[in-house]
KEMAR-939606 format. One record per residue (C-alpha): x, y, z. Coordinates in pm, whole numbers, m for minus. Layout:
<nodes>
{X=X, Y=Y, Z=Z}
...
</nodes>
This chain:
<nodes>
{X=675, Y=m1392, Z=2109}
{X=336, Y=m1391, Z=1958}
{X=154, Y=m1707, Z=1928}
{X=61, Y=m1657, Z=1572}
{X=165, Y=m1468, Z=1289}
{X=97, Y=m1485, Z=889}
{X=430, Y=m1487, Z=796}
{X=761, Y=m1558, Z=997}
{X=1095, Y=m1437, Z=826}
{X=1410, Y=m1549, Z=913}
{X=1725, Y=m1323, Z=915}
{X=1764, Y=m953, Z=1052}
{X=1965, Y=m805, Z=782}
{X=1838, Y=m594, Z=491}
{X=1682, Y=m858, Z=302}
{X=1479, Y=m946, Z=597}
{X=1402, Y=m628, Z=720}
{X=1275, Y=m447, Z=421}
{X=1054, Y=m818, Z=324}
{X=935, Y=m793, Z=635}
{X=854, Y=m411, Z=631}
{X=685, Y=m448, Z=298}
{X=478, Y=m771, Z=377}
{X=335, Y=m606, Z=664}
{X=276, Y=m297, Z=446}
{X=34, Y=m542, Z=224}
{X=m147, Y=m595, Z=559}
{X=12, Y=m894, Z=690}
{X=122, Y=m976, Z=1011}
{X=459, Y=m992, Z=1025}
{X=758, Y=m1168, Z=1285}
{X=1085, Y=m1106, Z=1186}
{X=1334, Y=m1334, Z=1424}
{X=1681, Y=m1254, Z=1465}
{X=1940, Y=m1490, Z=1580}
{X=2161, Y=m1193, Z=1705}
{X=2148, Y=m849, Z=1629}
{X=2002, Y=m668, Z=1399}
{X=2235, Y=m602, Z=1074}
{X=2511, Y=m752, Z=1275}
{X=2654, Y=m943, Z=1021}
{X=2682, Y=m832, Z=644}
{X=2430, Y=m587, Z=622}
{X=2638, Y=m383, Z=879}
{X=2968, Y=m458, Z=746}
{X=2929, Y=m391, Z=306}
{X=3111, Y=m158, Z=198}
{X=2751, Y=97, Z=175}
{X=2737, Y=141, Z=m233}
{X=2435, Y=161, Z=m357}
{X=2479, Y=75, Z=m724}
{X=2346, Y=12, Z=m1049}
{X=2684, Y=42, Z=m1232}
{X=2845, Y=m331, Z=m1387}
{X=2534, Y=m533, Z=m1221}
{X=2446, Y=m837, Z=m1391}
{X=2160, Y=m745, Z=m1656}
{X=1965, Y=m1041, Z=m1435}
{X=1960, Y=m761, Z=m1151}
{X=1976, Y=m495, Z=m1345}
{X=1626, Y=m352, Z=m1342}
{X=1558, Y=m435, Z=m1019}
{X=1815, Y=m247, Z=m880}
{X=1694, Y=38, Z=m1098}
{X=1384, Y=45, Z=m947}
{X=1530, Y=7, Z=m565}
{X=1786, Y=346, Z=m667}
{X=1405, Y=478, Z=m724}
{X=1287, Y=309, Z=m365}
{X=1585, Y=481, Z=m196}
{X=1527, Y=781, Z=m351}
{X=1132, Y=823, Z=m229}
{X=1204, Y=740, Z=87}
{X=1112, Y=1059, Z=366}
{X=1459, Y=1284, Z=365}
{X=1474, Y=1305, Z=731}
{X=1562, Y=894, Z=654}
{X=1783, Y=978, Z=366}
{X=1966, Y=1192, Z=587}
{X=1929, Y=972, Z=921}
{X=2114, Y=663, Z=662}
{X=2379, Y=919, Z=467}
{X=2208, Y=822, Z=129}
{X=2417, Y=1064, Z=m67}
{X=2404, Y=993, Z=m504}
{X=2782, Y=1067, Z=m528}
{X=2799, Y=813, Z=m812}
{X=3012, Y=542, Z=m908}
{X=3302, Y=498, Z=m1047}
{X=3503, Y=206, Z=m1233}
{X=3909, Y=325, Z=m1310}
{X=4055, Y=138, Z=m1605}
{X=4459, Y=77, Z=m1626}
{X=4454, Y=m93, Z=m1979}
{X=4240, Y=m108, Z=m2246}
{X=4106, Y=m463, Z=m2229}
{X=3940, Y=m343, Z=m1908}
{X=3809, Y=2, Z=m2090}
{X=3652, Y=m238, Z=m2381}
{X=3524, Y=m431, Z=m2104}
{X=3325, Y=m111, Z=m1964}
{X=3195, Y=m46, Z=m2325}
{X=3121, Y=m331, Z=m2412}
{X=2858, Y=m347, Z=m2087}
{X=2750, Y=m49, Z=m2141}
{X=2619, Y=m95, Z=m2501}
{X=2365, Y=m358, Z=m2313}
{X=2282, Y=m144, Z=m2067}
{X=2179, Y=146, Z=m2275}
{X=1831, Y=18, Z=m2386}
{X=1763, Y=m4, Z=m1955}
{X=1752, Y=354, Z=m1944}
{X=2092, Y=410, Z=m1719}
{X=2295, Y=725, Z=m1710}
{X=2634, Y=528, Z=m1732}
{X=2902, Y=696, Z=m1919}
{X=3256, Y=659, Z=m2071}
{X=3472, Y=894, Z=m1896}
{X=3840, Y=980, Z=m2071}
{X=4184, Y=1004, Z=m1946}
{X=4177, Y=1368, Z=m1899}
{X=3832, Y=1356, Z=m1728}
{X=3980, Y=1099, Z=m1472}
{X=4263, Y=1296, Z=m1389}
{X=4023, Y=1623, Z=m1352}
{X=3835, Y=1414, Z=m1058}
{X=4180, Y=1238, Z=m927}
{X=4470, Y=1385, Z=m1003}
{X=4708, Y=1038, Z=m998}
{X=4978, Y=847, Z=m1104}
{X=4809, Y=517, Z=m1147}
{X=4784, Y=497, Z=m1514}
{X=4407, Y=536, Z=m1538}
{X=4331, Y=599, Z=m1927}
{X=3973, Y=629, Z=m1862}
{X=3654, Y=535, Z=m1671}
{X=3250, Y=377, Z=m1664}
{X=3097, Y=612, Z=m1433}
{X=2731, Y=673, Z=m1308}
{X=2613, Y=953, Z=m1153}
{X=2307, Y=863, Z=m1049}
{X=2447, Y=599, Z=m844}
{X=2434, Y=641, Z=m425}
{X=2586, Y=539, Z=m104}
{X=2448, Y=488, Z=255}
{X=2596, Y=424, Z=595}
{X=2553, Y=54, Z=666}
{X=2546, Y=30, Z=965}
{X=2292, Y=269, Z=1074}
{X=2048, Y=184, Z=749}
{X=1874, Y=m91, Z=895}
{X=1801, Y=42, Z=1240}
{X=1679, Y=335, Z=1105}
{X=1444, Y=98, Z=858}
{X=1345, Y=m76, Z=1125}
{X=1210, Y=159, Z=1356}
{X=989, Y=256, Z=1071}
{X=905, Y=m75, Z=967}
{X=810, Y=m154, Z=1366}
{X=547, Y=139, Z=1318}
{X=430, Y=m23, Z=1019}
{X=338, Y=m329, Z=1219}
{X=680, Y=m535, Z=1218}
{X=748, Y=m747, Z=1503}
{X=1129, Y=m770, Z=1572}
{X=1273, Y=m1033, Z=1802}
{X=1620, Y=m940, Z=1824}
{X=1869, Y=m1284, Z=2026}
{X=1530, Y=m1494, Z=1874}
{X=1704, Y=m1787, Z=1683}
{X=1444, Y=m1984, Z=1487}
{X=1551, Y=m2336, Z=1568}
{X=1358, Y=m2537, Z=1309}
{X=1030, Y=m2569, Z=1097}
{X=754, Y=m2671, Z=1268}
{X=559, Y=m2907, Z=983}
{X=176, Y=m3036, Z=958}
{X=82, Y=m3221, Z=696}
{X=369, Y=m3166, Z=491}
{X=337, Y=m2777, Z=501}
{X=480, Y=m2548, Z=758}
{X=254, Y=m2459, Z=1034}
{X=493, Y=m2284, Z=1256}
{X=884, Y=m2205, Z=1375}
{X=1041, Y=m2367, Z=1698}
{X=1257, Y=m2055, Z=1849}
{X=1448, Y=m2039, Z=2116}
{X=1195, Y=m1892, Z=2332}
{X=888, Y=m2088, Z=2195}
{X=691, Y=m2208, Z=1865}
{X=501, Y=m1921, Z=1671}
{X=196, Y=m2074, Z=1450}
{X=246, Y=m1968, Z=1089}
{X=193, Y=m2127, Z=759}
{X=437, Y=m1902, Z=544}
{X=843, Y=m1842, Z=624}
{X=1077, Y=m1643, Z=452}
{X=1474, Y=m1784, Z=496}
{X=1689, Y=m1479, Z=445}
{X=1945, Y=m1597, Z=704}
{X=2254, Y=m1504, Z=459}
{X=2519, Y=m1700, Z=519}
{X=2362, Y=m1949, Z=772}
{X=2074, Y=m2067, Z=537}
{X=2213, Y=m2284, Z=344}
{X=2308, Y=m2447, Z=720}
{X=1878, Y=m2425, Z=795}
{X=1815, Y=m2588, Z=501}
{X=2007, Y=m2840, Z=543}
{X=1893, Y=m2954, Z=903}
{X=1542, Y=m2981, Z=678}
{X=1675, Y=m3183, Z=428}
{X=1718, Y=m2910, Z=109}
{X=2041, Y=m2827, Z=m42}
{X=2128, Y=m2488, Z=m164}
{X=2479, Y=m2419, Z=m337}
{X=2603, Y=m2164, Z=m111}
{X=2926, Y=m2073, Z=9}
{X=3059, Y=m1776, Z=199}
{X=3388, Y=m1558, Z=179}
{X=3537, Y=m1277, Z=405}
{X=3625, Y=m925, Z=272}
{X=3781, Y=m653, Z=507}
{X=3741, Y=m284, Z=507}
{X=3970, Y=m35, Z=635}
{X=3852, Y=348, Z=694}
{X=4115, Y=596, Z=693}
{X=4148, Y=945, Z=888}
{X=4028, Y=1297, Z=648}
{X=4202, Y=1278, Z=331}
{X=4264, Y=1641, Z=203}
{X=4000, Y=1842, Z=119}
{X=3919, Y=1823, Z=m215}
{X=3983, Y=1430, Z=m277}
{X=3700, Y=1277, Z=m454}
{X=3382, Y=1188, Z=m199}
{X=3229, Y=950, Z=m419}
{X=3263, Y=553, Z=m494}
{X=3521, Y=475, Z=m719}
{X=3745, Y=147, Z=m776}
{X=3997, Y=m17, Z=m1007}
{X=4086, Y=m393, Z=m1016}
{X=4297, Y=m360, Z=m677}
{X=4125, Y=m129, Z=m448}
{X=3802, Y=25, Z=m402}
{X=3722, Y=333, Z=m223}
{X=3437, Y=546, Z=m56}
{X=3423, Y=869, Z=128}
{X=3228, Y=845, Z=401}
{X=2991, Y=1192, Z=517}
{X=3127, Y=1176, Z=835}
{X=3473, Y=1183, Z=684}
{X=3766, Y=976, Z=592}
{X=3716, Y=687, Z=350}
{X=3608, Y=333, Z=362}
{X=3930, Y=144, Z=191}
{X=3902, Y=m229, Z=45}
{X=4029, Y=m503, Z=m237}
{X=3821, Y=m465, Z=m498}
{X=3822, Y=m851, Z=m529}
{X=4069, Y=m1042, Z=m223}
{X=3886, Y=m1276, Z=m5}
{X=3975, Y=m1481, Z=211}
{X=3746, Y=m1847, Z=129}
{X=3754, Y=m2072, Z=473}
{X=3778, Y=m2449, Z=347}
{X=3449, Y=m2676, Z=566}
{X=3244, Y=m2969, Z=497}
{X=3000, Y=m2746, Z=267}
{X=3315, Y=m2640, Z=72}
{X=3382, Y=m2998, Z=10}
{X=3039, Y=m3121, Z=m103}
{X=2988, Y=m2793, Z=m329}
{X=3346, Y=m2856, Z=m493}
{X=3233, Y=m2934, Z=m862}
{X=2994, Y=m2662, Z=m865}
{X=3236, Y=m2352, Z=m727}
{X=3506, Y=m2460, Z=m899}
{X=3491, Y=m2245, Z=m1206}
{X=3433, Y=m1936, Z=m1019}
{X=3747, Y=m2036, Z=m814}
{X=3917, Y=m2089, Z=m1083}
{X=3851, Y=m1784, Z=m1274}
{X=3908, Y=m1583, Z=m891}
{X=4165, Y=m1777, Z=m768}
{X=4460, Y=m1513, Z=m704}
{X=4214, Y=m1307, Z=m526}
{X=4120, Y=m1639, Z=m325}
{X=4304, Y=m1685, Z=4}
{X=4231, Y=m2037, Z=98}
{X=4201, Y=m2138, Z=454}
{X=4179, Y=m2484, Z=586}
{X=3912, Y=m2430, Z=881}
{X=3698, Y=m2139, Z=1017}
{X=3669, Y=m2052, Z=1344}
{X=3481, Y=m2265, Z=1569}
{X=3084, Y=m2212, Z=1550}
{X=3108, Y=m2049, Z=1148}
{X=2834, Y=m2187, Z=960}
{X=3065, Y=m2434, Z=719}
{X=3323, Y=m2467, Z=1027}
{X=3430, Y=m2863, Z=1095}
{X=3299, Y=m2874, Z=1453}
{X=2928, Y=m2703, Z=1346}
{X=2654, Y=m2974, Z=1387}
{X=2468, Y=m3017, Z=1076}
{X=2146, Y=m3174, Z=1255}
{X=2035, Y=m3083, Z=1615}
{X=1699, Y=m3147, Z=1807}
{X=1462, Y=m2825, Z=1885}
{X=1557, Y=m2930, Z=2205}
{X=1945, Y=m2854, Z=2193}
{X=2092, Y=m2562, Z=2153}
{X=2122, Y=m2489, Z=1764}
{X=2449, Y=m2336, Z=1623}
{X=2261, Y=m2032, Z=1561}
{X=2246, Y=m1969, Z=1963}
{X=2584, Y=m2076, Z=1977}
{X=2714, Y=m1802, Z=1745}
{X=2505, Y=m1518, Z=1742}
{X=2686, Y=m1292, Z=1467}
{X=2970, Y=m1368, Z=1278}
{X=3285, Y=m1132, Z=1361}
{X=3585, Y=m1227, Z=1098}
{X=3918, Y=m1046, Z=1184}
{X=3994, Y=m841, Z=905}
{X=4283, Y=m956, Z=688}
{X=4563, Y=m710, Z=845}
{X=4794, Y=m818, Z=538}
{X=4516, Y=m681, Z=338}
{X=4565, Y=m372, Z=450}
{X=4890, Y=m306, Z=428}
{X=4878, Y=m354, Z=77}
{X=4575, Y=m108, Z=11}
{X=4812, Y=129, Z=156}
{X=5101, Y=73, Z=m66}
{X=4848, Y=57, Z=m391}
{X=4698, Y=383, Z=m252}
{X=5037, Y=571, Z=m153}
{X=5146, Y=464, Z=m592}
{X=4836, Y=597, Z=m650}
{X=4842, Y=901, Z=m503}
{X=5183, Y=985, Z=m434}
{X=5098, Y=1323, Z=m338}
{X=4887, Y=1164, Z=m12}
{X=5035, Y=843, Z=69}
{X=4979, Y=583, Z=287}
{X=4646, Y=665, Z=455}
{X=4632, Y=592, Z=851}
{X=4412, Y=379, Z=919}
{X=4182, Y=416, Z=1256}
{X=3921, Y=91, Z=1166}
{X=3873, Y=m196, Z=1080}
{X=3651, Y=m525, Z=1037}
{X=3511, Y=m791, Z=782}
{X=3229, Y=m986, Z=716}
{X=3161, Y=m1286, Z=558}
{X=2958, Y=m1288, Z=198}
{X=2779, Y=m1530, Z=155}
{X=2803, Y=m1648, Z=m267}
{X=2645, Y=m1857, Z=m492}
{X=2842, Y=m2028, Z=m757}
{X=2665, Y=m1790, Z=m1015}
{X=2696, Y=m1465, Z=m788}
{X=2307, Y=m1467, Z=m840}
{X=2099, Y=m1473, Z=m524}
{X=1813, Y=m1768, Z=m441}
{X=1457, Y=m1546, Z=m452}
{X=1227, Y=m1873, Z=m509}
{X=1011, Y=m2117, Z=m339}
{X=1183, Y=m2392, Z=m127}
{X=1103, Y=m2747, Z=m161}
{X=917, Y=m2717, Z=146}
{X=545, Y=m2610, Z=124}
{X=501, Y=m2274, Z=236}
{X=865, Y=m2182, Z=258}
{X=1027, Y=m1902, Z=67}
{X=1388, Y=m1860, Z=22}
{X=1596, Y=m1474, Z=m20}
{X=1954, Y=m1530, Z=m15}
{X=2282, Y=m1613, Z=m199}
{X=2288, Y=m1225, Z=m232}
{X=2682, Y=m1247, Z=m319}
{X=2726, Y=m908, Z=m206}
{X=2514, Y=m728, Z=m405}
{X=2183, Y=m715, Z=m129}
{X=2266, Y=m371, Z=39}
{X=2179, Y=m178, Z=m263}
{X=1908, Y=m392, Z=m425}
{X=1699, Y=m461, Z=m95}
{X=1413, Y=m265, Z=m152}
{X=1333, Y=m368, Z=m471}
{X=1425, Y=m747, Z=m423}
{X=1200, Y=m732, Z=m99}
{X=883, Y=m652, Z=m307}
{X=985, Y=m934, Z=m543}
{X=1015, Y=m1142, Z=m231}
{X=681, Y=m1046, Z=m97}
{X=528, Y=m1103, Z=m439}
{X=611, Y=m1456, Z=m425}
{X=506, Y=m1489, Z=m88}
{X=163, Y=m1368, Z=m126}
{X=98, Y=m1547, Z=m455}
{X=130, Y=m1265, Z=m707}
{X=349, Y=m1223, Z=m1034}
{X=645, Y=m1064, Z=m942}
{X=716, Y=m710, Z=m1133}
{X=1080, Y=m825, Z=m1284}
{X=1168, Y=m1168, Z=m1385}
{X=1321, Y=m1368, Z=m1126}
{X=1385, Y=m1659, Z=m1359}
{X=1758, Y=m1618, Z=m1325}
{X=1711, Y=m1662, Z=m948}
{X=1516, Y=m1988, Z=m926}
{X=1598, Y=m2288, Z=m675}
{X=1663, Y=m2517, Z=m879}
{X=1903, Y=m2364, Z=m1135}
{X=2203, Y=m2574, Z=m970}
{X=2014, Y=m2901, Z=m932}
{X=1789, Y=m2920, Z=m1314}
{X=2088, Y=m2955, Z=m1521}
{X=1992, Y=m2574, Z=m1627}
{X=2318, Y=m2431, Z=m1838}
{X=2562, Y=m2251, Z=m1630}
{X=2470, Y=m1840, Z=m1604}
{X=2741, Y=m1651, Z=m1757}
{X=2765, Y=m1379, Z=m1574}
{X=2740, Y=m1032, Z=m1740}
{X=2864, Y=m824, Z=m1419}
{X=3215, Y=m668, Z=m1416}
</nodes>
């Protein structure tokens, strides 16, 4: 570990990494610490869109600009990551959903997107079906990447920009002076610092709370399934209706999921944050499968201390990365949906499988704001929209961290939205 650094940030997935890489960019010296390995968790397990298509006009133009990030970056990395623009596509079964897609769309025009209404006839052109689809929002421009080589390969470059990486580094604790940070407690030693950046996914709202903050954040796990080669010819884009949600992956076969199932473990986080989830459980609740506990060591699991000394071993050393089993049930249903889908196919085999855990805010926004704590910056609540929007959300991060007006406004992802008595944000994604 170094003794001192400008700015320490927390988490090794692709929020960190790419704040990180672009910090040091702006001449800073950088520590990223990593409590396991790097894009262990969510960043390595997301289902690798990179879209544009039904975000919430909040992240809208953000994204926009990261599809522009991904796109400049060298094409020996495009090609190391998969970053393919296949596009995106939504599948409608009735019309209230198809109204739904136009109706976003008309708000999305004046952002400059190449979204378009796609008929019945054009649908069954791209998959010939027997699903019912009367039409489609589709967007070209829209990309996908492998996720779970993206940020290693990021990394490496990011390292020859400057970044230190500590991979099996937990940061313990805030070191404080004054009433401002001056450091992090790891595992392995303090590092002097006066600026942090928390984008530990689903274990930050656990940090923060060891420090006194709240943050409304819970987390849910979503398994994907990738199938052996379909035949040649079936579509090798991203496409999805309300049950399932595919992706063809470049080194064949697809990546096979719910479009919206999740399985939500019940802990003492889920308990306290009740009132405030409780309208987004009850508009997802058939797509909710409640569990009473998680697994020992989870972030909101019964057993998981909620204080600890920089002395004892912290619950990030005792779980180093999250590994959900993938909901088995899951997938037998994806291949039932898929086989009535495409009849002419049917039932994919499956050769993989895993989850992850998203971590969610009750808003589906993500945090990007100061902390309460002097000198602490927080970048998370991503709700499983980060993959995509990293690169632009890390220069928003980095903007706040230096002092300088962001580019976009981040008002819609400000601390204290949850805790102000701010009106509930209606979200505008479908």
């Amino acid at each position: 570990m170094p003794d001192a650094v400008d700015v320490t940030v927390i988490g090794g997935g692709i929020i960190g990494l790419m704040t990180a890489w672009e910090l040091s960019r702006g001449g800073l010296r950088v520590l990223l610490c990593e409590k396991g390995k790097l894009a262990g968790e969510q960043s390595g397990r997301n289902w690798g869109w990179i879209r544009q298509q039904g975000r919430d006009f909040a992240e809208l133009p953000i994204m926009m600009e990261a599809m522009r990030l991904w796109q400049d970056l060298p094409q020996r990395m495009r090609d190391a990551i998969g970053f393919k623009q296949t596009g995106v596509t939504y599948l409608a079964r009735d019309a209230s959903r198809m109204a739904a897609f136009e109706h976003w769309l008309d708000q999305a025009r004046p952002y400059g997107i190449d979204t378009r209404m796609l008929s019945r006839s054009a649908v069954e052109a791209m998959l010939p079906n027997s699903a019912g689809w009367i039409g489609a929002l589709q967007t070209p421009s829209d990309a996908q990447a492998d996720p779970l080589v993206t940020v290693p390969v990021l990394a490496r470059a990011a390292v020859a920009d400057g970044v230190i990486i500590r991979e099996c580094s937990a940061v313990l604790g805030l070191e404080m002076s004054a009433g401002s940070i001056s450091g992090v407690v790891t595992e392995t030693g303090t590092v002097r610092c006066t600026r942090v950046v928390l984008a530990g996914g689903a274990w930050s709202s656990l940090f923060l709370a060891a420090h006194g903050v709240k943050l409304r954040q819970l987390s849910v796990v979503s398994s994907v399934f990738t199938t052996t080669n379909l035949p040649a010819g079936f579509a090798c884009g991203a496409f999805a209706d309300d049950r399932l949600a595919i992706r063809g992956k470049a080194a064949g076969g697809h990546n096979l999921t719910a479009w919206s199932s999740n399985k939500f473990f019940i802990g003492p986080d889920a308990v306290r944050n009740f009132g405030a989830f409780l309208p987004h459980l009850i508009s997802d609740f058939r797509s909710t499968k409640l569990r009473p506990a998680a697994p020992e060591g989870y972030p909101d699991a019964w057993g998981t201390p909620r204080r600890w000394n920089n002395t004892d071993q912290s619950p990030f050393e005792r779980c180093r990365i999250l590994n959900p089993h993938p909901d088995m049930a899951s997938m037998a249903q994806l291949q039932s949906q898929f086989a009535s889908a495409f009849p002419s196919i049917g039932a994919p085999e499956i050769v993989a499988s895993w989850a992850g855990m998203i971590d969610v805010t009750p808003d589906t926004l993500p945090v990007v704001d100061h902390a309460p704590i002097p000198g602490l910056v927080i970048a998370t609540g991503m709700s499983g929209h980060g993959f995509g929007i990293a690169p632009a959300m890390a220069k928003m991060v980095a903007a706040i961290v230096e002092a300088r007006a962001p580019q976009h406004d981040l008002l819609a992802f400000r601390y204290g939205r949850f805790f102000n008595g701010s009106p509930r944000h209606v979200s505008s994604a479908i």
